[in-house]
C-alpha positions in Angstrom: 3.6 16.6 -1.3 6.4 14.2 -0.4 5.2 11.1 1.1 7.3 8.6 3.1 4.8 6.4 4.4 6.1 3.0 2.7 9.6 2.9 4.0 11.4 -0.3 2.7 8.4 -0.8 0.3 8.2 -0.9 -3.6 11.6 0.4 -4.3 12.0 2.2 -7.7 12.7 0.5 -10.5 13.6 1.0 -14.1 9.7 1.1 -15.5 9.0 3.1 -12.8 12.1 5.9 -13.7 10.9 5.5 -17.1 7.2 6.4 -16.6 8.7 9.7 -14.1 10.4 10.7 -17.3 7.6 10.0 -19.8 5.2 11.9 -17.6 7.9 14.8 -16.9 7.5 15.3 -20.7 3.4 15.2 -20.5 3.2 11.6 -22.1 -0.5 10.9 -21.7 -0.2 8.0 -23.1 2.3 7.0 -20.0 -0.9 8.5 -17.5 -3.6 6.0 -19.5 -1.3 3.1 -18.7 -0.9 3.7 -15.3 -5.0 4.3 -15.1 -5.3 1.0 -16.8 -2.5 -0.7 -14.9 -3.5 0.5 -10.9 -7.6 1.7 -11.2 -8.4 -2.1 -10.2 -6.2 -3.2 -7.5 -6.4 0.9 -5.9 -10.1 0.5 -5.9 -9.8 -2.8 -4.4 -7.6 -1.5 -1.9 -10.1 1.6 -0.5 -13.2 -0.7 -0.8 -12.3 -2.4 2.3 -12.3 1.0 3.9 -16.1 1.1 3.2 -15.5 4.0 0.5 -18.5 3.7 -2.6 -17.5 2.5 -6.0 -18.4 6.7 -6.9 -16.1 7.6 -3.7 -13.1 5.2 -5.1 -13.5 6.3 -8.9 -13.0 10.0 -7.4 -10.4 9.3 -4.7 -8.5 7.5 -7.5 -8.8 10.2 -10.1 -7.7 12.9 -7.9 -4.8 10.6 -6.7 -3.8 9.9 -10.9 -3.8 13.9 -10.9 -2.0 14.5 -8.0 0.8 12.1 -8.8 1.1 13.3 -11.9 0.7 17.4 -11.2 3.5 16.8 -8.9 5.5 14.8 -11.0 5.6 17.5 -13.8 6.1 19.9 -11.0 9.8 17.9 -10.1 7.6 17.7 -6.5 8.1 14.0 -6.6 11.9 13.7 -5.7 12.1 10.5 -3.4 13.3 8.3 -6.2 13.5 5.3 -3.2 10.0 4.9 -3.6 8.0 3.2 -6.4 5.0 5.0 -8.8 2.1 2.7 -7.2 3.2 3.1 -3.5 3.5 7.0 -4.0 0.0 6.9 -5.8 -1.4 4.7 -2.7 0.2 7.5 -0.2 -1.8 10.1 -1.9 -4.6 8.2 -1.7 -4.5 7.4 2.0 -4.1 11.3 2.4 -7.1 11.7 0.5 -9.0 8.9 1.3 -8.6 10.5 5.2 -9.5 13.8 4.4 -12.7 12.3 2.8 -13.3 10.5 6.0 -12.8 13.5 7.9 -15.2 15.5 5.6 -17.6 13.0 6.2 -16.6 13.0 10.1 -16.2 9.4 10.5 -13.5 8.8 13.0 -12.1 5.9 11.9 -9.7 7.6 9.9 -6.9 6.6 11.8 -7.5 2.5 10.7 -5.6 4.2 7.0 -2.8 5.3 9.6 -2.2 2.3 10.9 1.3 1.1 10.3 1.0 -2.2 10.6 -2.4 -2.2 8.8 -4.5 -3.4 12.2 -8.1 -2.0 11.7 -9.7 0.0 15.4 -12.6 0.0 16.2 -13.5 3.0 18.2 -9.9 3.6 19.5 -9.7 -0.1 21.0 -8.1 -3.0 19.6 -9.6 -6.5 20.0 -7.3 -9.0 21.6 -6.4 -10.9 18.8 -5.7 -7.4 16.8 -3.5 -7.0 20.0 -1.7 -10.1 19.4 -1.3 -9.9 15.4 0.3 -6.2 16.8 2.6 -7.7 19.2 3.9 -10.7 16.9 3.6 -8.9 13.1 6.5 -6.6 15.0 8.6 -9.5 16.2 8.8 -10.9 12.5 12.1 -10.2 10.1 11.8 -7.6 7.9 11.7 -9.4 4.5 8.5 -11.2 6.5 7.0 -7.7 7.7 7.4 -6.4 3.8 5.5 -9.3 1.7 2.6 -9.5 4.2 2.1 -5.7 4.1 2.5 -5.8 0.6 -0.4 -8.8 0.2 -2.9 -8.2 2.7 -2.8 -4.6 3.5 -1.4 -2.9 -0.1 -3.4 -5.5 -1.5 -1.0 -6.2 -4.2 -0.9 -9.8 -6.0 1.6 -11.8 -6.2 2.7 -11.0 -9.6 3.1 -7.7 -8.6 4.9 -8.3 -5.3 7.3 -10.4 -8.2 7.7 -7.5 -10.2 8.9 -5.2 -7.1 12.4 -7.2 -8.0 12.8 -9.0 -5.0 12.2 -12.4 -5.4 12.4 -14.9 -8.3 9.6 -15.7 -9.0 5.3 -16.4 -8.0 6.6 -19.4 -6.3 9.3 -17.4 -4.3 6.5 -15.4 -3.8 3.8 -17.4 -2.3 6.7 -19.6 -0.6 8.2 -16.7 1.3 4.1 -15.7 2.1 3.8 -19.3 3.3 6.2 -19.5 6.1 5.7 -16.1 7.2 2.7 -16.5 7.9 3.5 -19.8 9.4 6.1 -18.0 11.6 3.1 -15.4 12.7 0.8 -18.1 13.9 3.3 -20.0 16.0 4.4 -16.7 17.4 1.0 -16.1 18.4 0.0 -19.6 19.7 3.4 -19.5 21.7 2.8 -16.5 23.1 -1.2 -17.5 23.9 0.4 -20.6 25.3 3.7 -20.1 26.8 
């Protein structure tokens, strides 16, 4: 399964690389440390998709064993993209087909690019707006507020992507986006 869902998100790095090659050898010490290091912050994530704690324990289980079946398998070959946003693609692929099994329509809210939630097909008018002026913001903007509110990552995390200094850079950078989202949208409201 090759997944390119995340774009400019969570670019490889060097623990990353290393846990490909520990798990290409069968380290399972390598798979209890990513259990340990993403089973919070993944079930986190599919909670707000209404999924049961049961749902979430399997969805991430099957996601571990995916990941890590296709990783021995040399499936995973898109070395641009990071170990916990290629586990969180399987998931959404999962966590849709569970929907689907369960024939809740909504599945397309875990398509959603931008991370904006319908309801029965029809965006609300402020999930119109958010639409309209999340796509007007710079890219480095775009990435950290996908990465904190829809990958649900922290910002320790979003630090140890490589791409900023520090938590402060962090929560700085977080700061003024979103400062630069709500004057977009009270302009545009207003103007």
């Amino acid at each position: 399964m090759m997944l390119t869902f995340c774009n400019d998100f969570d670019k490889m790095n060097k623990k990353d690389l290393d846990y490909i090659k520990r798990l290409e050898r069968q380290d399972e010490e390598a798979l209890q440390e990513l259990y340990f290091s993403f089973s919070i912050s993944f079930m986190k994530f599919f909670r707000k998709y209404g999924f049961t704690k049961p749902e979430r324990e399997d969805l991430f289980h099957d996601s571990l064993i995916a990941m890590y079946q296709n990783i021995i398998q040399k499936k995973f070959t898109n070395m641009d993209v990071g170990i916990k946003a290629y586990l969180w693609g399987i998931g959404k692929h999962k966590a849709i087909d569970l929907l689907r099994k369960k024939k809740i329509r909504s599945a397309e809210i875990l398509k959603s690019e931008d991370g904006i939630e319908e309801q029965n097909g029809v965006l609300t008018d402020r999930q119109k707006l958010l639409h309209q002026y999340f796509s007007a913001l710079q890219p480095s903007c775009k990435k950290v507020l996908k990465l904190f509110y829809y990958e649900g990552l922290t910002i320790n995390e979003i630090v140890s992507l490589g791409n900023y200094k520090d938590a402060n850079s962090v929560k700085s950078t977080k700061s003024r986006c979103i400062k630069n989202l709500r004057e977009l949208i009270n302009k545009g409201r207003h103007g």
